[in-house]
Every structure is written in C-alpha cells, then in structure tokens.
Backbone as a ProteinNet text record, in pm:
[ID]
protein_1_A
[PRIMARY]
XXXXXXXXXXXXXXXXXXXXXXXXXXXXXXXXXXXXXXXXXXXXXXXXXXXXXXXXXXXXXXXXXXXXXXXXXXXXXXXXXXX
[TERTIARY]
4862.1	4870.3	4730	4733.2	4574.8	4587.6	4472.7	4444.6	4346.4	4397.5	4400.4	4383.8	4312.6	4303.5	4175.4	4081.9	3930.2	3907.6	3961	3923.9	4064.1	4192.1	4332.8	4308.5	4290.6	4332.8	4349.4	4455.3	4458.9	4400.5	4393.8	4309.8	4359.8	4448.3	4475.1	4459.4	4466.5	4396.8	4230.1	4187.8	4011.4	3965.7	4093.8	4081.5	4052.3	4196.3	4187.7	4053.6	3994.9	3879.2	3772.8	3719.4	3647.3	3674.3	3804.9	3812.4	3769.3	3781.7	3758.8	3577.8	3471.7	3397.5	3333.6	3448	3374.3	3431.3	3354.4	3417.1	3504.3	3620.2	3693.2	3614.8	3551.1	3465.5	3392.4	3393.3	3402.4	3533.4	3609.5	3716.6	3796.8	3817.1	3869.5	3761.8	3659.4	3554.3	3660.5	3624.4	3685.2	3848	3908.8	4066.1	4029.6	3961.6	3978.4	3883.7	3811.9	3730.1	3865.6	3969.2	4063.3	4115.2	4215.2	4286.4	4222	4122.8	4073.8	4031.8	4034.8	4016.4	4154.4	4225.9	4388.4	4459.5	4394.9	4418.5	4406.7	4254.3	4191.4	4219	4277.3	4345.9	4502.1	4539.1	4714.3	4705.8	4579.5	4584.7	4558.5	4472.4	4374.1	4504.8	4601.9	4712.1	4876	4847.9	4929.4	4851.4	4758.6	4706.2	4743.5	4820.8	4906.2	5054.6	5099.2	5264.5	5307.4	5245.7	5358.5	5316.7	5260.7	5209.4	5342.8	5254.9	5339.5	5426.9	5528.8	5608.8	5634.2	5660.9	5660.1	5487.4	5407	5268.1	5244.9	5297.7	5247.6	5292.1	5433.8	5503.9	5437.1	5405.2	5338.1	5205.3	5108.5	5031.6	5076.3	5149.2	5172.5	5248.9	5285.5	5344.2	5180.9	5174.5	5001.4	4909.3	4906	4845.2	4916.4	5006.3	5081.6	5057.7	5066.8	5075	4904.9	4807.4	4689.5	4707.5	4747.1	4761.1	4802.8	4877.8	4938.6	4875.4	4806.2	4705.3	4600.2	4539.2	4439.7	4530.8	4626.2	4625.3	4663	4710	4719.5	4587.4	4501.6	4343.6	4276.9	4314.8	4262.5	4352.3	4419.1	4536	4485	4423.7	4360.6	4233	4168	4033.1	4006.3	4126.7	4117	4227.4	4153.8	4234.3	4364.9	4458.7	4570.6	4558.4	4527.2	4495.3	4663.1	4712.2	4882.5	4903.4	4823.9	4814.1	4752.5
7508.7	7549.1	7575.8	7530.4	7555	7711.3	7732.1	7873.1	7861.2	7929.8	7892.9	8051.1	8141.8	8263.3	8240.6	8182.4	8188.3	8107.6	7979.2	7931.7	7872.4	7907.1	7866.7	7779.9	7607.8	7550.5	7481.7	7399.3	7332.7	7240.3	7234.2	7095.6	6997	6931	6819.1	6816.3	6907.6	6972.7	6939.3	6971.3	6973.7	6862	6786.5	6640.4	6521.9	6541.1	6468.1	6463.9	6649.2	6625.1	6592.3	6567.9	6489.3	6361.4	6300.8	6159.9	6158.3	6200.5	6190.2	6160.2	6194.3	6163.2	6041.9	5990.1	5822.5	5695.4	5621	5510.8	5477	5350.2	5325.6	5193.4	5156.8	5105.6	5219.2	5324.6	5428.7	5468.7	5502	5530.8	5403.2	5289.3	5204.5	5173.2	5176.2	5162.6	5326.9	5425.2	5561.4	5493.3	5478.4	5457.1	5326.4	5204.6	5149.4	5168.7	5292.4	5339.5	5386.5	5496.7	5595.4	5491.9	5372.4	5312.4	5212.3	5193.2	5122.7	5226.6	5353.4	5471.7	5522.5	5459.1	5531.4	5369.3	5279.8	5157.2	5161.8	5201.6	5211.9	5352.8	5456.6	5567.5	5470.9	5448.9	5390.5	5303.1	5174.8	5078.7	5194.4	5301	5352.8	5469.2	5484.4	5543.8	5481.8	5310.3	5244.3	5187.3	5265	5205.4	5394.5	5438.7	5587.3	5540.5	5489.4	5474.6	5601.6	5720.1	5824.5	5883.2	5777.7	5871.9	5930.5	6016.6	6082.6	6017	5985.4	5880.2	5926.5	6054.4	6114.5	6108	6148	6126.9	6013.1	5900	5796.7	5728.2	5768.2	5723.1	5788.4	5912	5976.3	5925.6	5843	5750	5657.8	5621	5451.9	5463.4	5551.8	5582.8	5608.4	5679.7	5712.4	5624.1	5515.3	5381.4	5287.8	5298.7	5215.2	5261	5373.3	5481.4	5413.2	5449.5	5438.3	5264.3	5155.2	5030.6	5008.5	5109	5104.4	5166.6	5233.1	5267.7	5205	5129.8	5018.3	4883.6	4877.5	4775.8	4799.5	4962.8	4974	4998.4	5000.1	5059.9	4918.6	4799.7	4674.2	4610.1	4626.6	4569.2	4650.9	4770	4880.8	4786.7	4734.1	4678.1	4583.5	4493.9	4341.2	4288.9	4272.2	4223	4130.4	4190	4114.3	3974.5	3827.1	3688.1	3658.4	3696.1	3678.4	3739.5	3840.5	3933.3	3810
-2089.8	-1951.4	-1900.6	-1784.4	-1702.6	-1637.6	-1701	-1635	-1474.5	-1363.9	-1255.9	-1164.6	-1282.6	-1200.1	-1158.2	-1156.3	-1150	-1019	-976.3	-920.8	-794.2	-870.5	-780.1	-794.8	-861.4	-892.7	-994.8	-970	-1163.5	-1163.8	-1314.6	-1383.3	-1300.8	-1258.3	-1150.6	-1040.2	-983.5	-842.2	-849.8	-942.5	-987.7	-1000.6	-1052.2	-1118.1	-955.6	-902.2	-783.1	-708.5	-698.2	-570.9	-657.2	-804.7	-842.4	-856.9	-799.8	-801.9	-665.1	-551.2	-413.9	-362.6	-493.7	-513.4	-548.4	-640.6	-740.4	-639.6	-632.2	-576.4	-636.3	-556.6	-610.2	-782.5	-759.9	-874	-981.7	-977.8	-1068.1	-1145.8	-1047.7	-1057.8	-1152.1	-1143.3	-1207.8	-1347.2	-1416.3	-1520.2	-1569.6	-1505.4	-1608.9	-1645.1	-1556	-1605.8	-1690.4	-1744.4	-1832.8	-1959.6	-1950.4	-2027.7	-2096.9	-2072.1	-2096.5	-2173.1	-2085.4	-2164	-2287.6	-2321.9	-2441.4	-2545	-2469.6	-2587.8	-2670	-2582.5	-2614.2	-2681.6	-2666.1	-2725.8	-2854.9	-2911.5	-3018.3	-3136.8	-3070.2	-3165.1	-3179.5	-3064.3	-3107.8	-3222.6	-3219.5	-3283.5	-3428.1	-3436.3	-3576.2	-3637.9	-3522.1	-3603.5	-3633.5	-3651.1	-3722.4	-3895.8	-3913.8	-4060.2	-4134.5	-4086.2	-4182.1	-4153.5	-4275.5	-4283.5	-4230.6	-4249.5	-4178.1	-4019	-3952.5	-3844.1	-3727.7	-3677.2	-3614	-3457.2	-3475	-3377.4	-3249.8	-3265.6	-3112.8	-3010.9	-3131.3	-3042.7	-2997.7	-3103.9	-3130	-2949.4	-2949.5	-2812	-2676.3	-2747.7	-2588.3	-2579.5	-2661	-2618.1	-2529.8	-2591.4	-2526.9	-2425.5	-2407.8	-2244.1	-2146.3	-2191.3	-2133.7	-2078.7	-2185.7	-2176.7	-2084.2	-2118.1	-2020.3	-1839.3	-1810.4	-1718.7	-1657.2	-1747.8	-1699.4	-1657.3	-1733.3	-1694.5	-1595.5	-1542.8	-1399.6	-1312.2	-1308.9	-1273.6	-1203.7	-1304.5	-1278.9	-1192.9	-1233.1	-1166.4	-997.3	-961.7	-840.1	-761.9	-866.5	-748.2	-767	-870.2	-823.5	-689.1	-674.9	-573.5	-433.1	-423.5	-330.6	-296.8	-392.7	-383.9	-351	-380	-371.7	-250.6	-111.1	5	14.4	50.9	42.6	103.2	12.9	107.2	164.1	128.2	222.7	347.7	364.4	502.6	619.3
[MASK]
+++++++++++++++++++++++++++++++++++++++++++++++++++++++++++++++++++++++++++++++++++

C-alpha cells in the first residue's frame, strides 16, 4: 500500500503527472523498456521446474497489459491515413 500522508497522493497519481511530463516518444521507449524487462525475468523464470505459477501469470498479464499499452500510444502517434 502507498503511503499518501506526506504528499495526498498515490504512487499512480505521482505516476500519471510524471507521465504528463515525457513526450509521448519517452513515454513509449519506458513502456517497452518495462516490457522487455518483464520479457526477460518471465523467459529467466522458466529454466526453475518449480517456479512460482501464480507470479509467473501476474507477469504475463503485466506484459501483456504494457503491450497494450504501447500499442495504444503508437496508434496516438501515428495519424489515422483512413481519416
């Protein structure tokens, strides 16, 4: 839990108005920075036969999440030629 007596807001609150800062070309390099970091533990925790399956899933939801992500702030970036 985010502690939120110091400043009233939360880590996502904090998060957003430092995204309100990066271009959207910042902003998309960090979200595929994230997802090739979360690529590379998912891939480094299928070489332990016992890894842990619940984490293992709340990665790859994550990853997935951030993939969606990226692909809505390239679609933001890149002019609709059908318009």
């Amino acid at each position: 839990m985010t502690d939120t007596s110091h400043t009233g807001h939360t880590g996502d609150e904090a998060q957003e108005a430092a995204n309100d800062m990066m271009t959207p070309a910042m902003r998309l390099l960090e979200l595929q920075t994230q997802h090739r970091a979360l690529d590379t533990r998912i891939h480094e925790m299928y070489q332990y036969p016992y890894q842990n399956q619940i984490l293992l899933q709340r990665l790859k939801k994550e990853k997935l999440r951030l993939k969606d992500a990226i692909e809505r702030l390239k679609d933001e970036m890149i002019p609709d030629l059908n318009a």
